[in-house]
Structures are given as structure tokens and as C-alpha cells.
C-alpha positions in Angstrom: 60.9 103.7 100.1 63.1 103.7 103.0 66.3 106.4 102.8 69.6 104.9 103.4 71.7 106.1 106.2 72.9 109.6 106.2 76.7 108.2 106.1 76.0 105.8 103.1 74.5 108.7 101.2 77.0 110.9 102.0 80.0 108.7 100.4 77.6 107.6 97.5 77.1 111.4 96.3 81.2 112.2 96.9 81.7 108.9 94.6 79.7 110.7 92.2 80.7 114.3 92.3 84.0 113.0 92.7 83.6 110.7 89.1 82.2 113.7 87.5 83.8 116.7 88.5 87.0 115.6 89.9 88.5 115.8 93.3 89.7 119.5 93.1 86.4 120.7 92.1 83.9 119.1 94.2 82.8 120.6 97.5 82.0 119.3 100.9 78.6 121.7 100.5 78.2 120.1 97.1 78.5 116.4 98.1 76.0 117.5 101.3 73.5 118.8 98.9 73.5 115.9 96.7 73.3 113.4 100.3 69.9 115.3 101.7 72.3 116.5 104.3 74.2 119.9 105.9 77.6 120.6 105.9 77.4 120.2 109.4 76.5 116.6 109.1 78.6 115.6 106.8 81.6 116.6 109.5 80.0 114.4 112.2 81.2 111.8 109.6 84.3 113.3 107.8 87.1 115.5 109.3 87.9 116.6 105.4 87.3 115.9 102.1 90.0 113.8 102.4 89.0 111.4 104.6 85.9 111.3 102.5 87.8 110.4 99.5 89.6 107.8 101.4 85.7 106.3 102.1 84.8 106.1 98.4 87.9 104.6 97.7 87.6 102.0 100.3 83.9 101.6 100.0 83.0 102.3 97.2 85.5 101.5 94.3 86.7 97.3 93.4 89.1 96.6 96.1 92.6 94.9 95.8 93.9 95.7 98.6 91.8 92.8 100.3 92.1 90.7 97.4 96.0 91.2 97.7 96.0 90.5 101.5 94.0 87.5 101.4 96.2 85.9 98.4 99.2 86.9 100.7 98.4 85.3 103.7 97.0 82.4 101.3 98.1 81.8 97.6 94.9 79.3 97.5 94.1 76.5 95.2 93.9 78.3 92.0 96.9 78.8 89.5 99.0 81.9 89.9 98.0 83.1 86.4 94.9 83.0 87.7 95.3 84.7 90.4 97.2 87.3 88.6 94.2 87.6 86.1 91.5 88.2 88.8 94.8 90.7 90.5 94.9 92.8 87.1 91.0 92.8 86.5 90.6 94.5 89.5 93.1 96.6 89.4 92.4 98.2 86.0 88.8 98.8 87.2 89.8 100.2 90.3 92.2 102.8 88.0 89.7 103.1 85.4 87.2 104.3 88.3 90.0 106.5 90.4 91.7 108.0 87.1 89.1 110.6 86.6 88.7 111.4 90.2 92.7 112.0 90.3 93.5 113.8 88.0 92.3 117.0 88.8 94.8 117.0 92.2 97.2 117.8 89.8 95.6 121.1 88.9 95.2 122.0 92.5 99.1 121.6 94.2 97.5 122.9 97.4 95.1 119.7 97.3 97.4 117.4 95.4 99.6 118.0 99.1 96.9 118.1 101.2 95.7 114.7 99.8 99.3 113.3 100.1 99.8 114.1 103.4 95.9 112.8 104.2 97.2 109.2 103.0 100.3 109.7 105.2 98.3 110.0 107.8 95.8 107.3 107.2 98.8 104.6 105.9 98.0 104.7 102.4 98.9 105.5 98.7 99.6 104.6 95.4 102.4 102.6 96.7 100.5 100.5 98.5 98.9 98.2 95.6 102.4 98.1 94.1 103.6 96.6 97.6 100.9 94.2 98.0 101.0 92.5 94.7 105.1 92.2 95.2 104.3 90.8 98.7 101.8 88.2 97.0 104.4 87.5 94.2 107.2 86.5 97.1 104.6 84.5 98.6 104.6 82.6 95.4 108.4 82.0 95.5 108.6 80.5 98.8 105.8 78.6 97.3 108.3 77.6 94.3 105.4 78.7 91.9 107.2 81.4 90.8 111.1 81.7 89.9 113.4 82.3 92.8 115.6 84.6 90.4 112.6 87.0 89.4 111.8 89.7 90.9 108.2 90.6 92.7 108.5 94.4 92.6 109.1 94.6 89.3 106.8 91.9 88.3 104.1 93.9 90.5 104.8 97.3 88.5 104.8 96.0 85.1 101.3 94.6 86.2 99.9 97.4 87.8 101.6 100.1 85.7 99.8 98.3 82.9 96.7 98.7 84.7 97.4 102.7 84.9 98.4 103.3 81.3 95.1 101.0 80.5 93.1 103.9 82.2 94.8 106.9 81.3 95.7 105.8 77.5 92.4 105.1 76.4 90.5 107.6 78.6 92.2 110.0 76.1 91.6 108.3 72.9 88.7 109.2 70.6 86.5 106.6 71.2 87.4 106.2 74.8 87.2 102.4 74.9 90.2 100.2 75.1 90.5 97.5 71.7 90.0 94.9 73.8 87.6 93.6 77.4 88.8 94.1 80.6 88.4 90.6 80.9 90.5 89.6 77.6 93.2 92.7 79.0 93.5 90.8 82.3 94.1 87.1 80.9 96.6 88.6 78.2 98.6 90.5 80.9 98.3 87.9 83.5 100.2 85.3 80.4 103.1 87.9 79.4 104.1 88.8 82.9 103.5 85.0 84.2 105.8 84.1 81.1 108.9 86.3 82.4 108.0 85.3 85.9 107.9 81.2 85.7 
């Protein structure tokens, strides 16, 4: 069997570590180990561990910030519900995936800020999403799909904040499975907000 590329196994063992562990407590030596690699190569690839986080989110996790982009510079032919559905399914995967992985910066304050000002540097955040979806949503009213009177950030928090709690709530429940599909979650939160929206 052929070995992927060093890079490729590099950001599939920090996706793992990272999903298992947590940010704080994985290690660049650790996620070399688990590639097949050194240290030494991992840094021909990745200045930090940072930057490698930044990979596994952008290559390895569901991605709305294309989704977002695409709908932006193109609503398409599909209904805004629906398009707020596949928005909202994506999104609570992406935070169900990134929640675990995140929530250890907040045990480390020295990482937490050296991960903050990595996605300064690099033009990202938690903001972004948040900006997107309020971009797509004023797409929509110069469209006239949505109300001229609502209001696309707020719409675009109430989806996505939904999509957070949806990830943190029932990661710490005793089952640790939410009452209802991701699918069913998306369609139900995709009507209410489209509701207040229209």
C-alpha cells in the first residue's frame, strides 16, 4: 500500500490528537510521531502548531466558509430555507468537530493568546462564519427574498450560535447525543429563523 504524502499525514494525525486530547495538550513531537515523521519535518510544513491547527480546520473539518462565499457571490436556484438548512447542517458539524479541539485553549491562556493572535495573523476567527452568513443573508435582501427591515447579523448569530450551544449543550449531557438528527436540527432551525426573517 502506497503512504500518503508526509504533509497529508501530518494534518490527518494533528486532526486526531487534536479531537482527542485537545489543542493545549497535544504536541508538535506528538502529532510527528503519530505522522511517521520528525519534528524537523513537520516544520518544513508548519511554522507552529498554529498554523497546523489552521490546516485541520481548513482541510480537514466540513467547511462553510466556502459554502458561505459561494451562496454570497450566488444565492442559486434553491430556496433560502434551503440554503439556510444546508448553512446550519454544516455549521453544527463543523462546531460539533472543533468544540472538543477548543476547549482546552481555555485552560492554557498562554495558547488561548497565542492562537488568537495566529488567526490575526492569518485573517481568521470565530467571527468570520458569523460575517459570512450576515453577508449571504444581505445578499438575500437585495434579492427581496428576505425582509428589507430584518436584520442579517442577527439573523446570522441566532443561526450559528444555535449551532454552538448544539455542540457544547449536548457534548455535556449524559448520553451525549442531541434529541434529535443533525439533519431534522438543521430543517427546524432553518424554519424558525426563516420565519422571523421573511
Amino acid at each position: 500500500m502506497e503512504q500518503k504524502p508526509t504533509r497529508v499525514r501530518i494534518v490527518d494525525a494533528a486532526r486526531d490528537l487534536m479531537g482527542s486530547v485537545g489543542l493545549a495538550r497535544t504536541t508538535t513531537k506528538e502529532i510527528a510521531r503519530a505522522a511517521g515523521c520528525s519534528e524537523a519535518a513537520l516544520y518544513k510544513y508548519f511554522t507552529s502548531k498554529e498554523e497546523l491547527f489552521l490546516a485541520v480546520l481548513g482541510e480537514r473539518l466540513p467547511q462553510l466558509g466556502g459554502l458561505l462565499g459561494t451562496l454570497v457571490a450566488d444565492p442559486g436556484g434553491r430556496t433560502v430555507e434551503e440554503n439556510l438548512t444546508e448553512i446550519a447542517r454544516r455549521a453544527a458539524l463543523f462546531y460539533e468537530q472543533t468544540f472538543p479541539v477548543l476547549a482546552s485553549l481555555y485552560a492554557e491562556p498562554q495558547l488561548k493568546q497565542r492562537h488568537e493572535e495566529a488567526m490575526r495573523t492569518y485573517g481568521s476567527g470565530p467571527h468570520k462564519p458569523v460575517e459570512g452568513l450576515a453577508a449571504y443573508l444581505r445578499a438575500e435582501q437585495r434579492h427581496g427574498r428576505i425582509a428589507a427591515d430584518a436584520d442579517p447579523l442577527a439573523a446570522a448569530s441566532l443561526l450559528l450560535g444555535a449551532c454552538v450551544q448544539r455542540a457544547f449543550v449536548w457534548e455535556a449531557s449524559p448520553d451525549r447525543r442531541p434529541p434529535d438528527s443533525l439533519d431534522d436540527f438543521a430543517r427546524s432551525i432553518a424554519r424558525t429563523l426563516i420565519r422571523g426573517i421573511s
